[in-house]
C-alpha positions as a Markdown table, in Angstrom:
| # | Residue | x | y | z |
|---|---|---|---|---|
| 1 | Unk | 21.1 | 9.9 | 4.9 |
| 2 | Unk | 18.9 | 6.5 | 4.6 |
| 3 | Unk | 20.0 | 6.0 | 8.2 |
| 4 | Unk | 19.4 | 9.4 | 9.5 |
| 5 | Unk | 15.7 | 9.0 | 8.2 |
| 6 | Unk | 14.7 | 5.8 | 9.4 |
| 7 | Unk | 16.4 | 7.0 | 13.0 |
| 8 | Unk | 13.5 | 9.8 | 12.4 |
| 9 | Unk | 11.0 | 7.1 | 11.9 |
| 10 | Unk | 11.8 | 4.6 | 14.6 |
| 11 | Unk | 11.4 | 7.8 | 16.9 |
| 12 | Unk | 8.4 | 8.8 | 15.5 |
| 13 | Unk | 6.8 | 5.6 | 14.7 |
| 14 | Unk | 6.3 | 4.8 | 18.6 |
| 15 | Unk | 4.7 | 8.0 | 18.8 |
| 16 | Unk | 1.8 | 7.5 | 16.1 |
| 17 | Unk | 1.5 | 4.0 | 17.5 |
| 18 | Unk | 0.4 | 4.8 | 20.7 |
| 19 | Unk | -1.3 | 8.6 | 20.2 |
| 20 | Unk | 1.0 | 10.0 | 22.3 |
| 21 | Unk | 0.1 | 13.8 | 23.5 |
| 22 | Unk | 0.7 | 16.2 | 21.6 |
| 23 | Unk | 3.8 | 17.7 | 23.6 |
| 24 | Unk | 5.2 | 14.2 | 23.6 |
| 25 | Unk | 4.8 | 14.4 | 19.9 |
| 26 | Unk | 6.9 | 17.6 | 20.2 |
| 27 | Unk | 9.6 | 16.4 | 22.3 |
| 28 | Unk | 10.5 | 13.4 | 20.0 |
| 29 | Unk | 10.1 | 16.2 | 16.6 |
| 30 | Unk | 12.9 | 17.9 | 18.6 |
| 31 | Unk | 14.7 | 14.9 | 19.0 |
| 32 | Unk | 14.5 | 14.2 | 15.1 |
| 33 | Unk | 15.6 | 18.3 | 14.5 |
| 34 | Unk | 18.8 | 17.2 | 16.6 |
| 35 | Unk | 19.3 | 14.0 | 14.6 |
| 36 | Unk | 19.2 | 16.7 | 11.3 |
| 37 | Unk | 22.0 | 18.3 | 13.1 |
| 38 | Unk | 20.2 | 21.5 | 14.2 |
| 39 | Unk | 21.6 | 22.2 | 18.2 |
| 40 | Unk | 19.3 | 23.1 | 20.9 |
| 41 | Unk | 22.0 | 24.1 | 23.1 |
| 42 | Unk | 23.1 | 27.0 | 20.5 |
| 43 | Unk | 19.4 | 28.0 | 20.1 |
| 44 | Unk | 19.2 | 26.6 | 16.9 |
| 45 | Unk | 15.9 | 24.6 | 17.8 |
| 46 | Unk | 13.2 | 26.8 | 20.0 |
| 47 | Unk | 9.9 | 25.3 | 21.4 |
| 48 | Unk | 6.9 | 27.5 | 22.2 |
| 49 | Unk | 8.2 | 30.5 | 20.0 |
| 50 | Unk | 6.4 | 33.7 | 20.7 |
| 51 | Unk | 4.6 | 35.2 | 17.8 |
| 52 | Unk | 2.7 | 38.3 | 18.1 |
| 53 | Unk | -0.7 | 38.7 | 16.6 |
| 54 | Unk | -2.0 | 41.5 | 17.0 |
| 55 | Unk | -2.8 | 42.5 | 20.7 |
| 56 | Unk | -1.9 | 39.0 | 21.4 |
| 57 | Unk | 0.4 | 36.4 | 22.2 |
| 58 | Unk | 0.6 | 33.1 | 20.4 |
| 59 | Unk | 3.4 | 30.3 | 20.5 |
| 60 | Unk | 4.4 | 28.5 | 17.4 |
| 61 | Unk | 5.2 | 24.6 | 18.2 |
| 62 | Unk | 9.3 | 24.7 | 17.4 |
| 63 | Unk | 10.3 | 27.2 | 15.6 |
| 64 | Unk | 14.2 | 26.6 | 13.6 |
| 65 | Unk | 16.9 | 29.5 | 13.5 |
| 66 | Unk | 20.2 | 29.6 | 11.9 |
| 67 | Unk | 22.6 | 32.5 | 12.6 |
| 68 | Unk | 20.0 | 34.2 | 14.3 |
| 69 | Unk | 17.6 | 34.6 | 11.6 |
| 70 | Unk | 14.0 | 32.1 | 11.5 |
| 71 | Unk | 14.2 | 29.3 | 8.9 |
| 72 | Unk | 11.0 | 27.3 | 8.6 |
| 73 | Unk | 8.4 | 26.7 | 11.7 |
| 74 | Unk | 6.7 | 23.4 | 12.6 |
| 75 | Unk | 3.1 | 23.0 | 12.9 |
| 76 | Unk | 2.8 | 19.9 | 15.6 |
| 77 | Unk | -0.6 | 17.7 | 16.2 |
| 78 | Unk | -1.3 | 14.8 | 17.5 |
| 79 | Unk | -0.8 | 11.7 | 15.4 |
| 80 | Unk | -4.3 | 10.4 | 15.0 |
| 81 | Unk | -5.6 | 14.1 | 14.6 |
| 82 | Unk | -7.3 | 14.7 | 11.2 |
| 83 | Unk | -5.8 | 17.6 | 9.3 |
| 84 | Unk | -7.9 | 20.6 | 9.4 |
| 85 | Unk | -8.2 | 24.0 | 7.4 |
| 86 | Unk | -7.8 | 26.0 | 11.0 |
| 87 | Unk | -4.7 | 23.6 | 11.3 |
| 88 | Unk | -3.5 | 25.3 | 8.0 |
| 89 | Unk | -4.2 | 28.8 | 8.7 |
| 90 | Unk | -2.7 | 28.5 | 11.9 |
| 91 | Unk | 0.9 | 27.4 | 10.9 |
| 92 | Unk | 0.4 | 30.2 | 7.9 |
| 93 | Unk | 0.0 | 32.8 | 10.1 |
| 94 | Unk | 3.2 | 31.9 | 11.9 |
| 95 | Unk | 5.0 | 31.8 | 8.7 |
| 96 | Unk | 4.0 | 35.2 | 8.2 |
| 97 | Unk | 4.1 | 36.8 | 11.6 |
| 98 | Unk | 7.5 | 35.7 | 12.7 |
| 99 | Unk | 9.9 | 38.4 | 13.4 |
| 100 | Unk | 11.4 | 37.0 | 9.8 |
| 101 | Unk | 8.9 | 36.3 | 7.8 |
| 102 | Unk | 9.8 | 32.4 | 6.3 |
| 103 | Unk | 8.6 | 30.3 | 3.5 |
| 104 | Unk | 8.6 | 27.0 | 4.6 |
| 105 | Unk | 6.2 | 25.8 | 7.1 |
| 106 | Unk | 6.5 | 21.8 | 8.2 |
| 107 | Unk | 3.1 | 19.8 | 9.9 |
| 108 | Unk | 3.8 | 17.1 | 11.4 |
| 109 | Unk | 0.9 | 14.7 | 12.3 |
| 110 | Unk | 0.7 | 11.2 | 10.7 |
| 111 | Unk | 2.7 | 12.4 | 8.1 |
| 112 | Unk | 4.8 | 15.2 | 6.9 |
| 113 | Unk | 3.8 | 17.9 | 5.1 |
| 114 | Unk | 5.5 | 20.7 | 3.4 |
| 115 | Unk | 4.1 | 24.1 | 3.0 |
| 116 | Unk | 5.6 | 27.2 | 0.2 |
| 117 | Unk | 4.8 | 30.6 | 0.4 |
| 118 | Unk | 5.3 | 32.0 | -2.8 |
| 119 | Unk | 5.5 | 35.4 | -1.7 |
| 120 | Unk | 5.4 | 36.8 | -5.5 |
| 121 | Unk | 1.4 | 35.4 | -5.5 |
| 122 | Unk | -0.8 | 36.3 | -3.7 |
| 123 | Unk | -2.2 | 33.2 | -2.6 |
| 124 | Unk | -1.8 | 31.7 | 0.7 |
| 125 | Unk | 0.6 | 28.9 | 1.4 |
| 126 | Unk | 0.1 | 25.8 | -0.9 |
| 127 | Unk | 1.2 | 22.3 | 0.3 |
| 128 | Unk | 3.7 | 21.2 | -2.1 |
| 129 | Unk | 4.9 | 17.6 | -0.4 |
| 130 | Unk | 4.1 | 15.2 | 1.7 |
| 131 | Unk | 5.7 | 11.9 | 3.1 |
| 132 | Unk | 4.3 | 8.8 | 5.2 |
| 133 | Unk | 6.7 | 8.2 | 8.0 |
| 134 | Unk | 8.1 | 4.8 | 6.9 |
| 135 | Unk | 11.5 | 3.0 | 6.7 |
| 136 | Unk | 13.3 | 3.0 | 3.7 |
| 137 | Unk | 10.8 | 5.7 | 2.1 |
| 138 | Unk | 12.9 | 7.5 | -0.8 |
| 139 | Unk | 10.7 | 10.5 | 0.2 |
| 140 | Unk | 12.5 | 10.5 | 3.4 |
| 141 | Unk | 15.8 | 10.9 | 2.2 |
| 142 | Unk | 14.7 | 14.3 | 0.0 |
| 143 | Unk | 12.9 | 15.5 | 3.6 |
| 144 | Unk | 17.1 | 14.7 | 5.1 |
| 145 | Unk | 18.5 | 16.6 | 2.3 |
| 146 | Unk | 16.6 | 19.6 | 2.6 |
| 147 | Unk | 16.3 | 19.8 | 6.1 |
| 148 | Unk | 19.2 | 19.0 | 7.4 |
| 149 | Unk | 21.3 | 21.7 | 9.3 |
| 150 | Unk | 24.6 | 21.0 | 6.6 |
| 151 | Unk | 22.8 | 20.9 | 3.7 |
| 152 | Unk | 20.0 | 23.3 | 4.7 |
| 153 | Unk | 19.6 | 26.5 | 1.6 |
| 154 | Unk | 16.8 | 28.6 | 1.3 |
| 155 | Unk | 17.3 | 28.3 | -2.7 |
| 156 | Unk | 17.4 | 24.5 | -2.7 |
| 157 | Unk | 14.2 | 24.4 | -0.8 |
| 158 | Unk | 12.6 | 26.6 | -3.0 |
| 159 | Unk | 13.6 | 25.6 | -6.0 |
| 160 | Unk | 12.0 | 21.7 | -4.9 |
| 161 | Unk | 8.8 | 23.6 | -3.8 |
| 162 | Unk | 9.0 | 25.3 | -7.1 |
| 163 | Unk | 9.5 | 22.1 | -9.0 |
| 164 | Unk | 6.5 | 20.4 | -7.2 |
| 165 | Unk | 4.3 | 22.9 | -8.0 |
| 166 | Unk | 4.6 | 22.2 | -11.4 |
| 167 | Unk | 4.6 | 18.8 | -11.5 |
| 168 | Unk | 1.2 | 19.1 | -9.7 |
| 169 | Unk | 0.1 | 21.4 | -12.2 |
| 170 | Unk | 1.4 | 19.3 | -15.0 |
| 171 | Unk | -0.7 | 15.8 | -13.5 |
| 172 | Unk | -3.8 | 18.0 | -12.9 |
| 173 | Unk | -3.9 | 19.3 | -16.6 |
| 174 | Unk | -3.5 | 15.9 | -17.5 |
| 175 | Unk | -6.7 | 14.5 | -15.0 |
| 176 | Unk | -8.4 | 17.7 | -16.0 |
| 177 | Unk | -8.6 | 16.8 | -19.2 |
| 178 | Unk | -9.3 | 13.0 | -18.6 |
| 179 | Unk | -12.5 | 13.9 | -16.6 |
| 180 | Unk | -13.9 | 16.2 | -19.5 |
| 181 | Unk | -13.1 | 12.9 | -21.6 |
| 182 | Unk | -14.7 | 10.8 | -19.4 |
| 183 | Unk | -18.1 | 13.2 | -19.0 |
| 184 | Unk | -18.4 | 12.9 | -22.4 |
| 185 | Unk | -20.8 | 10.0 | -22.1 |
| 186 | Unk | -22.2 | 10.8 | -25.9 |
| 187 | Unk | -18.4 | 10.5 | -27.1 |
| 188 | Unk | -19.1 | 13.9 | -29.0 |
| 189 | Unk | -15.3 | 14.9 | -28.5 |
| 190 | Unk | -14.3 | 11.8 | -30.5 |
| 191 | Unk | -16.7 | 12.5 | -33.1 |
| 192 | Unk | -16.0 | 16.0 | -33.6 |
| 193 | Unk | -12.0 | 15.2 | -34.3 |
| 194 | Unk | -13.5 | 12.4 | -36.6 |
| 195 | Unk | -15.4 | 14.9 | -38.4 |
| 196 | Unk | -12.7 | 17.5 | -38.8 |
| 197 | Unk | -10.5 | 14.4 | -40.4 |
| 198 | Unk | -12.7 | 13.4 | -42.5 |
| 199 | Unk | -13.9 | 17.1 | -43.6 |
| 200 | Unk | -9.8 | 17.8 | -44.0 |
| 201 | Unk | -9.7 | 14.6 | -46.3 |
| 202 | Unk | -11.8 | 16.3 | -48.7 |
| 203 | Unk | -15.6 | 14.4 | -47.9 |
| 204 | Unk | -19.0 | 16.3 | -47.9 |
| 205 | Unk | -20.2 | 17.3 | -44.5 |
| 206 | Unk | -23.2 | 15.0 | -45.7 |
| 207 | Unk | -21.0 | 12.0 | -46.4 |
| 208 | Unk | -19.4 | 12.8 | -42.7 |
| 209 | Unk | -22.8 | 12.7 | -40.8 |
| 210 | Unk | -23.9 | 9.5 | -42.6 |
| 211 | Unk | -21.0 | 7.9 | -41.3 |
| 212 | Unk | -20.5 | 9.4 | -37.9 |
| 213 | Unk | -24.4 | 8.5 | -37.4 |
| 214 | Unk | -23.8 | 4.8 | -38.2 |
| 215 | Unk | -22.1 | 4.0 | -34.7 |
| 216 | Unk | -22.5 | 5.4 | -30.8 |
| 217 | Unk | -19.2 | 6.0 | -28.9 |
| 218 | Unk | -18.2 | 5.2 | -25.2 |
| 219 | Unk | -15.9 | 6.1 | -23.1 |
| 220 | Unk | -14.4 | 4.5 | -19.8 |
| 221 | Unk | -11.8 | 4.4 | -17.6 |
| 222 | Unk | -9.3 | 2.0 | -18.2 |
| 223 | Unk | -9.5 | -1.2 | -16.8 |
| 224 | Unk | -7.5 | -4.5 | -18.1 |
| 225 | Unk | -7.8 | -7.9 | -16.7 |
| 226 | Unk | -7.3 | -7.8 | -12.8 |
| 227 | Unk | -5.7 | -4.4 | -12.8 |
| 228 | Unk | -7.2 | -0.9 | -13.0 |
| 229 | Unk | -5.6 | 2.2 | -13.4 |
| 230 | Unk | -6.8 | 5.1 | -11.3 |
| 231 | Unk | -5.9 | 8.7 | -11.5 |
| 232 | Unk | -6.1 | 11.0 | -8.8 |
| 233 | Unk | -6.3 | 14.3 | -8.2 |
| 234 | Unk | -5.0 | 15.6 | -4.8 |
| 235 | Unk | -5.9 | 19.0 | -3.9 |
| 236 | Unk | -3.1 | 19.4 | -0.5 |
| 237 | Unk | -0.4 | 18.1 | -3.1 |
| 238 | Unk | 0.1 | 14.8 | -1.7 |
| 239 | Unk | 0.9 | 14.6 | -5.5 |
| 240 | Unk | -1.1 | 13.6 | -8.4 |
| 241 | Unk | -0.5 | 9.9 | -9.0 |
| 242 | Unk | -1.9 | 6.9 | -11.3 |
| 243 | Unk | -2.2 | 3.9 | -9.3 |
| 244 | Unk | -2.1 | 0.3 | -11.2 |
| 245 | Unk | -2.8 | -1.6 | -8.3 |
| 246 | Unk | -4.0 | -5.4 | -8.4 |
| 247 | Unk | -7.3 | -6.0 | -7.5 |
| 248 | Unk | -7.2 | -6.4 | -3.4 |
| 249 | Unk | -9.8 | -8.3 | -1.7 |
| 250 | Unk | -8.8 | -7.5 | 2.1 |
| 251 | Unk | -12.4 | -7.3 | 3.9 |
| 252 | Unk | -12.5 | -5.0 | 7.0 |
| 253 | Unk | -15.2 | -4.9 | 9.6 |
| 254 | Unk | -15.9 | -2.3 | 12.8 |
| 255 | Unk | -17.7 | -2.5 | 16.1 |
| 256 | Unk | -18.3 | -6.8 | 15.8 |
| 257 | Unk | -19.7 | -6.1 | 12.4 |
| 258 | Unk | -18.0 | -9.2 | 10.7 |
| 259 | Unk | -16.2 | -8.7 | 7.1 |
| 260 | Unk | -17.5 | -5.8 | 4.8 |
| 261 | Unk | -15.8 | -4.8 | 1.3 |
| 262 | Unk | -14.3 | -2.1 | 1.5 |
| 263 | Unk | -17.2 | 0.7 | 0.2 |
| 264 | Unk | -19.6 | -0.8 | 2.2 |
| 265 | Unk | -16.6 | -0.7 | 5.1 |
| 266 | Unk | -16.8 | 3.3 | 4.5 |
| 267 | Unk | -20.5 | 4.0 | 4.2 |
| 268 | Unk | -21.1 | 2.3 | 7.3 |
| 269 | Unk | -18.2 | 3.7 | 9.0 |
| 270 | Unk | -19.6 | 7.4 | 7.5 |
| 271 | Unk | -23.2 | 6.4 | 8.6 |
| 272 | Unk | -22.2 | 5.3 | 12.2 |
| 273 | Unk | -20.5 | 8.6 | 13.0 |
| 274 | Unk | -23.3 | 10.8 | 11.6 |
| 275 | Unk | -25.4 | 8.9 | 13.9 |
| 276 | Unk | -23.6 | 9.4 | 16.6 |
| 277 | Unk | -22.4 | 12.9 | 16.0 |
| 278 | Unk | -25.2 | 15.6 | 15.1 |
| 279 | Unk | -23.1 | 17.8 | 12.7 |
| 280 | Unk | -23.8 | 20.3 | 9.7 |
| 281 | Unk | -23.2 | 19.1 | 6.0 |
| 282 | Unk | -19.7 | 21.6 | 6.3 |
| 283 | Unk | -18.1 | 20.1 | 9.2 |
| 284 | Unk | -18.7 | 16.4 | 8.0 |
| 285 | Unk | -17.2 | 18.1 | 5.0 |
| 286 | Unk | -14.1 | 19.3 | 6.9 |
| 287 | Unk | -13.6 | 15.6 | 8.7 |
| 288 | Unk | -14.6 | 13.3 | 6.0 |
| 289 | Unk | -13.1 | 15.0 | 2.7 |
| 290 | Unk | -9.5 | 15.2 | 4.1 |
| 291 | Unk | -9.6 | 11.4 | 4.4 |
| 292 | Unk | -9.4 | 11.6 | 0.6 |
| 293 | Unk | -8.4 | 15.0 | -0.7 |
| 294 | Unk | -9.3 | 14.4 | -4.1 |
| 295 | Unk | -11.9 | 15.4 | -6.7 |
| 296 | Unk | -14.2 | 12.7 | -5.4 |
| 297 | Unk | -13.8 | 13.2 | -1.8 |
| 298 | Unk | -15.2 | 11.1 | 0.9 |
| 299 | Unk | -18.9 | 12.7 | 0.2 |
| 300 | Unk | -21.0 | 15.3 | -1.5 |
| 301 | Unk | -24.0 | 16.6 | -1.8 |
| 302 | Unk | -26.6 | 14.4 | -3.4 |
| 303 | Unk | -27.7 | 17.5 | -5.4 |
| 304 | Unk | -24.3 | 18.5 | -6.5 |
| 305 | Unk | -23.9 | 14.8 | -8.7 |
| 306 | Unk | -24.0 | 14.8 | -12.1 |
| 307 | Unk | -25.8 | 11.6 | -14.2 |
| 308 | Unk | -22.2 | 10.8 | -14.9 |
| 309 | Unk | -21.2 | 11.0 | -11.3 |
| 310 | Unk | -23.8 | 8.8 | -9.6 |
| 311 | Unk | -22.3 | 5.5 | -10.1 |
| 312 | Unk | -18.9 | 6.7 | -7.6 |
| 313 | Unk | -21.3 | 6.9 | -4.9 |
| 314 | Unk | -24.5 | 5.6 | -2.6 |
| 315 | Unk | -26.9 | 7.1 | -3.9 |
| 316 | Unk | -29.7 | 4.6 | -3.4 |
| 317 | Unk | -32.3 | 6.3 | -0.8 |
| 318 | Unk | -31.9 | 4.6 | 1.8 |
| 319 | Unk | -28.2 | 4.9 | 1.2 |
| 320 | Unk | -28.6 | 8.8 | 1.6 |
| 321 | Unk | -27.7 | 10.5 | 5.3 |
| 322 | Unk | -28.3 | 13.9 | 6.1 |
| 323 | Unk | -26.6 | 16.3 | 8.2 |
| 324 | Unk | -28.6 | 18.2 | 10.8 |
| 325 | Unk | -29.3 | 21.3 | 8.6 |
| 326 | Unk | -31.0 | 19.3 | 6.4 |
| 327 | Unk | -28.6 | 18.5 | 3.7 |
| 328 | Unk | -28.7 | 15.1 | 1.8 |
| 329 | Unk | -25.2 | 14.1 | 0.9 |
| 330 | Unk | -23.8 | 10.7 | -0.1 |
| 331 | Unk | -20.4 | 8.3 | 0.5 |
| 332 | Unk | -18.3 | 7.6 | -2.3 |
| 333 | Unk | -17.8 | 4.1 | -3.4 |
| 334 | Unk | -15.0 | 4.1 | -5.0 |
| 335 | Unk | -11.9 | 2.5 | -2.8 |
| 336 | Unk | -9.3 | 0.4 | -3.2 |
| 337 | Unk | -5.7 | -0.9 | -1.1 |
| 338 | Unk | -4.4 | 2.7 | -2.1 |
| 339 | Unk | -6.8 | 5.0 | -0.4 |
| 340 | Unk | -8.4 | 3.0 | 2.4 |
| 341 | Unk | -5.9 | 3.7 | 5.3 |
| 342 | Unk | -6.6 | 7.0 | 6.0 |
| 343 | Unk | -10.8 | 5.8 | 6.6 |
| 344 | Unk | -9.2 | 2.7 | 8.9 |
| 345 | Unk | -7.0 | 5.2 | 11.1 |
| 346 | Unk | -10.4 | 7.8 | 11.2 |
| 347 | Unk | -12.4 | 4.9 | 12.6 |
| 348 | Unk | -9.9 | 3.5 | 15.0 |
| 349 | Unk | -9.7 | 7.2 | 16.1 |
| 350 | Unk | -13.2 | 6.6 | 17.2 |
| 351 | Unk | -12.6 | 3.8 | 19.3 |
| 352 | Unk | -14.1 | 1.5 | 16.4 |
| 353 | Unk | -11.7 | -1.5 | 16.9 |
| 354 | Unk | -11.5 | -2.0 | 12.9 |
| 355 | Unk | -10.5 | -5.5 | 12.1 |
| 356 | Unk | -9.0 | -6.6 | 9.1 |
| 357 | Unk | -10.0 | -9.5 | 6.8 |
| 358 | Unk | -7.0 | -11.1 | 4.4 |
């Protein structure tokens, strides 16, 4: 199977390497549907699938059948194209419209994503995995397993959506509770437990308050040495992960701008588009946040911070930029070796010529 996916990826990796067109992209997806043992010959693998909607006609990218019966459907953009909500509600309306209905939906753009409708909610599809498209990637041999023509089962697939969607909800009880923690700049929650131990020992509520006024509490997130440990919450289930990461001091610089850490790399990158690109505060939104799909984001409104909340981002005034319905918003400062790809693809997508500084 470890051979099957890296066959996927040398196919595929030529293809986000060079931007190829977006039917090019299609024809080489096909190619890795064939290497999962689907047949095109036995219809097993259809391009351009009619879907009705409503009085008209729309085409879903490649739709998969077995025994006559639709599987899952694939959503297909270009490689360097930044994922969009219209993206999303386009491949969930082929899941829902095809002449049998299906549960999984695959996008395929720099990366694979899987989507589960959980047709007892009444939600709308949730992304439940994703996978970079890289050798040896132990992701890739799951995406083999339950994808492939003979090991393909409706229950298996479901039950691994099913799975994911509570280990996401597992992780984001967890960073849920870490941010209240961490807004708790007075350390009151601390203090509180403190006070019902001490009260449960048997002390005076007056002996407690003595005490507990004696000291002032902070709290931080964890950071030892040259490591720091980072917890992220990602909303399209990319999965929610706690990086300990070494400290990385790769530089990276745009357009002849020589070396720039990497959240100065960002804002500017940010700041040069908005010049360049009158938009509202919502559709920088919609380009930006995907970058990094988390609770932070990419940027936010200036009056939508918290005290707590300033320090993650630019918020000096002439650090500010404003969208052309007047909104103020700011770039987030907080970026490190595990999040900054996504900005370095966005701005080579724009013809910046990034350059990177070991």
């Amino acid at each position: 199977m470890n051979d099957i996916w890296n066959e996927i990826c040398f196919e595929l990796r030529a293809c986000i390497q060079n931007n190829v067109l977006e039917k090019d992209y299609e024809n080489a997806i096909c190619n890795c549907m064939v290497l999962l043992g689907w047949k095109k010959f036995r219809g097993e693998i259809i391009t351009q699938y009619p879907v009705q909607a409503g009085h008209e006609n729309k085409y879903a990218d490649i739709v998969i059948i077995q025994d006559g019966v639709e599987q899952f459907v694939l959503e297909i953009k270009r490689p360097n194209h930044i994922l969009q909500e219209e993206d999303e509600r386009q491949l969930f309306s082929y899941m829902r419209l095809l002449k049998h209905q299906v549960i999984f939906g695959l996008y395929v753009g720099d990366k694979i994503r899987l989507y589960y409708d959980d047709v007892s909610s009444q939600q709308l599809p949730e992304q439940v995995f994703s996978l970079d498209i890289e050798e040896n990637n132990p992701d890739g041999l799951k995406f083999v397993k339950l994808f492939s023509k003979d090991s393909f089962n409706v229950q298996t697939v479901m039950d691994f959506c099913k799975e994911q969607k509570a280990i996401f909800q597992k992780h984001k009880q967890i960073q849920d509770e870490v941010i209240k923690i961490l807004s708790d700049t007075s350390g009151n929650i601390f203090k509180d437990a403190l006070k019902e131990k001490y009260l449960n020992e048997g002390h005076s509520e007056d002996w407690v308050e003595s005490v507990l006024n004696q000291f002032i509490l902070t709290v931080s997130p964890l950071i030892k040495g040259n490591q720091s440990e980072v917890a992220t919450v990602v909303s399209d289930y990319e999965s929610v992960v706690s990086h300990v990461v070494n400290r990385d001091k790769t530089k990276y610089g745009f357009l002849g701008s020589g070396p720039l850490p990497k959240r100065k790399f960002v804002w500017s990158v940010v700041r040069h588009f908005v010049s360049e690109n009158p938009k509202t505060y919502d559709e920088y939104a919609k380009i930006f946040n995907g970058l990094k799909p988390d609770s932070q984001g990419v940027i936010r409104t200036y009056d939508s911070l918290s005290k707590t909340q300033m320090i993650r981002y630019f918020t000096k005034e002439k650090e500010c930029l404003e969208s052309i319905d007047g909104v103020k918003f700011v770039v987030c400062n907080q970026w490190g070796d595990f999040n900054i790809a996504p900005i370095v693809r966005f701005a080579n997508s724009q013809g910046y010529n990034v350059v990177e500084y070991k």
